[in-house]
N, C-alpha and C positions, 0 to 999 in steps of 0.2 A: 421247397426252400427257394428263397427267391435270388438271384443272381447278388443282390448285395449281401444279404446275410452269408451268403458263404464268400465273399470278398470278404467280409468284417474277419468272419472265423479263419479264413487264410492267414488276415495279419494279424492276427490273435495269437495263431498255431508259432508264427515265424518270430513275434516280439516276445511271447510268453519265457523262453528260455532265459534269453538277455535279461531280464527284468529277473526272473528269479534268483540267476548268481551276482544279480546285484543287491540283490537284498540278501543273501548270502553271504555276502561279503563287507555289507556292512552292520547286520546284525550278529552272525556267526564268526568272525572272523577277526582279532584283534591288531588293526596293523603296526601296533607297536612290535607285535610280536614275531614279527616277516623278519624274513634276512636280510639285512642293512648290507653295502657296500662297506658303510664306513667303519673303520678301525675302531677311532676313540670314542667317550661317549658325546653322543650329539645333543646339542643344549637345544629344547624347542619349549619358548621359544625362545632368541636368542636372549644374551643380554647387552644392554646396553656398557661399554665399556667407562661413560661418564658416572655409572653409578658408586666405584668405586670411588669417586671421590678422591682421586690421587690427585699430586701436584708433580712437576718434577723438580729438577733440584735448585732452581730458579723461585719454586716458591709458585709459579704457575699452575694450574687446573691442566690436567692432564683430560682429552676427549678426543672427543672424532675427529677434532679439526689434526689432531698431535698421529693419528694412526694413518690418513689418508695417503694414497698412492703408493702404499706396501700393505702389506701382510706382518703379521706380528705374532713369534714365538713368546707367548708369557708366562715365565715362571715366579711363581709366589713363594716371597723366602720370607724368612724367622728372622735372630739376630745370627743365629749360628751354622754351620755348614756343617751338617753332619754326612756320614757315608751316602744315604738316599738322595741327599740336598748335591754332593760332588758327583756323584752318578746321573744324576737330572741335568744340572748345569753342562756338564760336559759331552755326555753323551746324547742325550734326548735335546739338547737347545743347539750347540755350538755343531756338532759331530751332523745332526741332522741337515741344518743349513748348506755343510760344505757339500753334501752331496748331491747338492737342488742344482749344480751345473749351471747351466746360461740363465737358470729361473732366481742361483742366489743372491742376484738383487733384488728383487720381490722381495724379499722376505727381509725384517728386521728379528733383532733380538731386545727385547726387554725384558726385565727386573722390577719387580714390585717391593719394595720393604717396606714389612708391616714392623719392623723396628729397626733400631739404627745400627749400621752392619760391625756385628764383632771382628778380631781381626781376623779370624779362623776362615768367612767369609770374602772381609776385605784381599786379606792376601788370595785365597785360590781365584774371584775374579782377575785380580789384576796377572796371577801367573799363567792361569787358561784358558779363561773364558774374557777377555779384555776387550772393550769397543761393543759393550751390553749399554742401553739406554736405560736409565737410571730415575726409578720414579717411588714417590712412598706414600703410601696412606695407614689410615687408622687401622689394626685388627679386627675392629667391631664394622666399621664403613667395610671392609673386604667381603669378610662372612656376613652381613646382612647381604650386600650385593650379588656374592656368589650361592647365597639360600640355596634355591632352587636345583641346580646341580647335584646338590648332595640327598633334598627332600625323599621322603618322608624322615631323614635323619639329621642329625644336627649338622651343620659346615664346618668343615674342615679343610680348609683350602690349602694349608702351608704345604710347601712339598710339592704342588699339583702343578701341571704346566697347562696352559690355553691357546687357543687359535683362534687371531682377534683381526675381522676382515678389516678393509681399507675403509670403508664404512662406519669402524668402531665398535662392531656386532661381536661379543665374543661365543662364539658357534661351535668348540669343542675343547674339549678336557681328556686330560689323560694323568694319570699317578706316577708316582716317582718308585724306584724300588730301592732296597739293597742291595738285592740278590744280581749276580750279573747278568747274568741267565736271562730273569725278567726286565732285565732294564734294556737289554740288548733287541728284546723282544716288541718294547713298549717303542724303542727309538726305532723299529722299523714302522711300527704300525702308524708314526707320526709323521716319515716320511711319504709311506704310502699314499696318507689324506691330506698331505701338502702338496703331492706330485701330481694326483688326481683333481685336486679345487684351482691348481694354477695354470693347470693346461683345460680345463672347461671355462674359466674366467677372463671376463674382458675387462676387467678391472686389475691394480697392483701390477 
């Protein structure tokens, strides 16, 4: 055997491994199905926040231009506030924010109304949750835009809260609960992936 053929078979012997767990790994190995860091579910790929089609209360198109140089808590409400809608608002939006320390100015809070807020809502914004930016679009413009998130099933967004970079990209989702238990649970896991995306970001 001649000097090069056992060079070749050397790096054959030494490359062969690396090249099989790479194919291993991407034909055996599902990486949706790896253990995430993140809490909530992660939207891939993002979505665009102008898809919603919102205005604010000006009557203006809400976009990227409206999200830039913060981070954005977004909760998607109804007309009415019910137990899961005060438990989200309060605890998972407002409650989350106060405990972001020197980072809570990064972060804004907004309000989506996919209809015109009852007083049940009206009043608990203004007694607990007050100084939320205030935006609304169509129910159908919501759930076509938030599709994706919910696929293979139908959209159901109302109740749900997002995390909407400075960019406009809305990148995670998280549910609302009754239970306090899990809503107590839901508001750590949103701070966790607020506390982690703001101390790796050079943006917001």
């Amino acid at each position: 055997m001649s000097p090069k053929t056992k060079n070749i078979l050397t790096l054959v012997a030494i490359i062969s491994p690396f090249v099989l767990f790479a194919l291993a790994g991407r034909f055996l190995i599902n990486p949706w199905e790896l253990p995430r860091q993140n809490k909530g579910q992660l939207l891939i790929p993002h979505i665009d926040v102008a898809s919603l089609k919102a205005s604010d209360t000006e009557g203006h198109p809400f976009g990227a231009d409206d999200t830039k140089g913060m981070w954005s808590i977004l909760y998607i409400a109804d007309s009415e506030c019910d137990t899961r809608c005060k438990n989200g608002l309060y605890y998972q939006v407002r409650q989350v924010r106060l405990t972001l320390g020197e980072d809570i100015d990064r972060v804004r809070r907004v309000i989506l109304h996919t209809a015109p807020a009852a007083a049940s809502l009206s009043e608990f914004l203004n007694d607990n949750v007050e100084g939320m930016i205030s935006i609304q679009a169509s129910p159908k413009a919501v759930e076509q835009a938030l599709a994706p998130a919910y696929a293979p099933n139908a959209s159901q967004p109302i109740g749900d809260i997002f995390l909407v970079s400075p960019d406009g990209q809305i990148f995670m989702r998280y549910p609302t609960h009754e239970n306090m238990e899990a809503t107590l649970e839901e508001a750590e896991n949103i701070r966790v992936d607020l506390k982690r995306t703001l101390k790796g970001s050079l943006i917001g």
